[in-house]
DRENPA-3360 file (N, C-alpha, C; in nm, 2 decimals, always signed):
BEGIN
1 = XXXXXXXX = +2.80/+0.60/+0.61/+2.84/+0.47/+0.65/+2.85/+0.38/+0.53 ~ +2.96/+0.28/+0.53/+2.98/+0.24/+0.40/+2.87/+0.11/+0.40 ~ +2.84/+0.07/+0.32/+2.74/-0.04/+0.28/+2.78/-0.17/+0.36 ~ +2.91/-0.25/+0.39/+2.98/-0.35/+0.48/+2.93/-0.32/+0.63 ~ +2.97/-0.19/+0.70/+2.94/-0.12/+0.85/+2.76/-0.15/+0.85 ~ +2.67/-0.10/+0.75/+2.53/-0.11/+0.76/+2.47/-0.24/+0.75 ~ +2.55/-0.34/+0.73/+2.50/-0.51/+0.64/+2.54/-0.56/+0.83 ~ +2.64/-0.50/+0.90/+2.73/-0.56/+1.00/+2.60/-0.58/+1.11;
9 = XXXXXXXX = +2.62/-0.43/+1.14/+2.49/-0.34/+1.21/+2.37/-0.43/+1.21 ~ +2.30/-0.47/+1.12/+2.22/-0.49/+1.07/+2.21/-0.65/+1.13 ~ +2.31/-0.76/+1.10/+2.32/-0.85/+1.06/+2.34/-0.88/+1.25 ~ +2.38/-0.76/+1.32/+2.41/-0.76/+1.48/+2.25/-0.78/+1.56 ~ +2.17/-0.75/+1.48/+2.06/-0.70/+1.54/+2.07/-0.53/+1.62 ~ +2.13/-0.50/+1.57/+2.13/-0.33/+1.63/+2.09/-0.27/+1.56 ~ +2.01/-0.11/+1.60/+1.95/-0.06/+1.59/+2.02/+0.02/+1.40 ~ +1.95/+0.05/+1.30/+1.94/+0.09/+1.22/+1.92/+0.26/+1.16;
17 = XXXXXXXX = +1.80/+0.26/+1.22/+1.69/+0.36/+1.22/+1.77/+0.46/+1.13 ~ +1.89/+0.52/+1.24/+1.96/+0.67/+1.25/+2.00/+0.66/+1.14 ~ +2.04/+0.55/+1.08/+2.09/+0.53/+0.95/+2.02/+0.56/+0.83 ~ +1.89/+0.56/+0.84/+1.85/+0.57/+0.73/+1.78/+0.70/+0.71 ~ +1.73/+0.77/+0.60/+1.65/+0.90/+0.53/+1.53/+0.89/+0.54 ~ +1.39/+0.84/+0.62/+1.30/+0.78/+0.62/+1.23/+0.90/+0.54 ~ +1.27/+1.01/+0.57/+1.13/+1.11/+0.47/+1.15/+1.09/+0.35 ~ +1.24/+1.03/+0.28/+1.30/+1.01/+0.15/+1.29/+0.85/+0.06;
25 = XXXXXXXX = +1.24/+0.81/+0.20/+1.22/+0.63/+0.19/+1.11/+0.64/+0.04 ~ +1.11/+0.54/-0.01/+1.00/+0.46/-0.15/+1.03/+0.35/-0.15 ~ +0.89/+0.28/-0.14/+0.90/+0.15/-0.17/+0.89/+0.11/-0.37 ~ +0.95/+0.08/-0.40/+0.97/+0.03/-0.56/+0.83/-0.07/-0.58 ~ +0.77/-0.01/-0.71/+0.65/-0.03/-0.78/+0.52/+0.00/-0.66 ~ +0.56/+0.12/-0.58/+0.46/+0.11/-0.49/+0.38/+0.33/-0.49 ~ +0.47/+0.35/-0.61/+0.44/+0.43/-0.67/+0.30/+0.49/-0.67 ~ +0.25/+0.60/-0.64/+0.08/+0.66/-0.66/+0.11/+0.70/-0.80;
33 = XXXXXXXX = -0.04/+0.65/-0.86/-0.06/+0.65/-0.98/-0.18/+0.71/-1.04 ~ -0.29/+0.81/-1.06/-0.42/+0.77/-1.08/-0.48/+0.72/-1.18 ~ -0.58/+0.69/-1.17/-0.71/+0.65/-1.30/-0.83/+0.67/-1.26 ~ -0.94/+0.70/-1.36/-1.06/+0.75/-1.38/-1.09/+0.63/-1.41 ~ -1.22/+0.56/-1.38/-1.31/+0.47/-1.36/-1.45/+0.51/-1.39 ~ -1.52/+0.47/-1.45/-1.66/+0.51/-1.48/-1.76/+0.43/-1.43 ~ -1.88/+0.38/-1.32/-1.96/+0.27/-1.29/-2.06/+0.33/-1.25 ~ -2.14/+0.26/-1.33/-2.29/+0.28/-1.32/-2.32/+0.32/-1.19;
41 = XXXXXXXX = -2.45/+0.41/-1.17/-2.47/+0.47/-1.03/-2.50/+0.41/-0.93 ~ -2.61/+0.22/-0.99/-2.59/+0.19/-0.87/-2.47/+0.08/-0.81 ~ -2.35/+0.07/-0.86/-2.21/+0.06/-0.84/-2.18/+0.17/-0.71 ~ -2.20/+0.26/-0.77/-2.09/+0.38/-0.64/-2.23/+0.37/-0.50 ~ -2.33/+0.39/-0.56/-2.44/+0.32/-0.41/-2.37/+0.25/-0.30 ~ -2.34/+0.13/-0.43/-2.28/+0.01/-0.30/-2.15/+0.03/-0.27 ~ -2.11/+0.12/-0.36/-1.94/+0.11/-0.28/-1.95/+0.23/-0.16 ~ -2.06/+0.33/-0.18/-2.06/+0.40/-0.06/-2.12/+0.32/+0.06;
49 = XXXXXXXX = -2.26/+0.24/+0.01/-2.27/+0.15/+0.14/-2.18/+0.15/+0.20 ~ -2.10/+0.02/+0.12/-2.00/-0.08/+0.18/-1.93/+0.00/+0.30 ~ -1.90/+0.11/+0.23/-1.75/+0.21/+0.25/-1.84/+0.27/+0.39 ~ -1.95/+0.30/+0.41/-2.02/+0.38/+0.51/-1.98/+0.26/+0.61 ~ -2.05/+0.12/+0.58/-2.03/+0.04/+0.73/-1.87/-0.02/+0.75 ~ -1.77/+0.02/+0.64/-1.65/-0.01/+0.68/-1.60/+0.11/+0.80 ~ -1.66/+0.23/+0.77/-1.59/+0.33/+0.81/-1.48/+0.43/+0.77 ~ -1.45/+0.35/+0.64/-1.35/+0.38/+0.58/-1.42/+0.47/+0.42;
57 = XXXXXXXX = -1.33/+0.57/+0.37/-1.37/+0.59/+0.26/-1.38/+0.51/+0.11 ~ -1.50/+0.58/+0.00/-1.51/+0.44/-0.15/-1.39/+0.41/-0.18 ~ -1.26/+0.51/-0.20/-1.18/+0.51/-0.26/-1.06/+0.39/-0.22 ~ -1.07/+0.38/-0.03/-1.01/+0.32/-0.03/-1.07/+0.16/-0.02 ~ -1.25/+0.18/-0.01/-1.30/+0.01/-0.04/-1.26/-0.01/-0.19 ~ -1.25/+0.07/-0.26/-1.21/+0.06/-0.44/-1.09/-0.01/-0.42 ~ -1.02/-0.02/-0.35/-0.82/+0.01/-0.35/-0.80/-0.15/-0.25 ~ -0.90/-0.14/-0.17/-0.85/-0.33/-0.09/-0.92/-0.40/-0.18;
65 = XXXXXXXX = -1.07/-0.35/-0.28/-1.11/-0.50/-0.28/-1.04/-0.52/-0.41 ~ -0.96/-0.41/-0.47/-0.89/-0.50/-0.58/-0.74/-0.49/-0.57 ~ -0.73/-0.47/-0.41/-0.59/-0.55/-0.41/-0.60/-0.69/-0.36 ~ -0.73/-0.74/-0.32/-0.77/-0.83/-0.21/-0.75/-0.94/-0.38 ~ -0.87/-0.90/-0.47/-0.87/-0.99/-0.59/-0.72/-0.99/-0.65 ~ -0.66/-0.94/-0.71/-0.53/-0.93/-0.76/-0.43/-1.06/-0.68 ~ -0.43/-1.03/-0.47/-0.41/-1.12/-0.44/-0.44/-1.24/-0.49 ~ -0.57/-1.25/-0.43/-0.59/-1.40/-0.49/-0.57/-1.47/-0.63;
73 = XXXX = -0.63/-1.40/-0.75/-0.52/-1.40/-0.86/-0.37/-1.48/-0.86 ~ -0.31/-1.37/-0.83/-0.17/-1.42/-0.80/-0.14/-1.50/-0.69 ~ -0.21/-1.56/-0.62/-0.15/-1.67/-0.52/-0.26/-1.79/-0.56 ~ -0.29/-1.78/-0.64/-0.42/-1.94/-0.73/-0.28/-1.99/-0.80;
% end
């Protein structure tokens, strides 16, 4: 489908979807990356706390609360 037919589509409010590669989809700068982190033991305590009454695992209370800061950061 040439790029004008998909903007038309699009701009119709009609459906998309079929149009696109979704298994192939990436969001730009959204990239997995890792890094090693070192914190004192009673650091990972609390982030397991935390992470126990979130429900959720450390890694990912590691991953909101410093996307949560970063946010705020960048929107001060």
């Amino acid at each position: 489908m040439k790029a004008k037919d998909f903007d038309k589509k699009f701009d119709n409010n009609e459906s998309i979807v079929s149009e696109l590669d979704l298994k192939n989809a990436r969001r730009p700068g959204h990239e997995q990356r890792r890094v090693n982190v070192d914190f004192p033991a009673w650091v990972i305590n609390e982030l397991d706390f935390q992470a126990e009454r979130l429900g959720v695992t450390r890694q990912s209370v590691i991953k909101m609360w410093i996307a949560e800061r970063l946010d705020q950061l960048h929107s001060s």
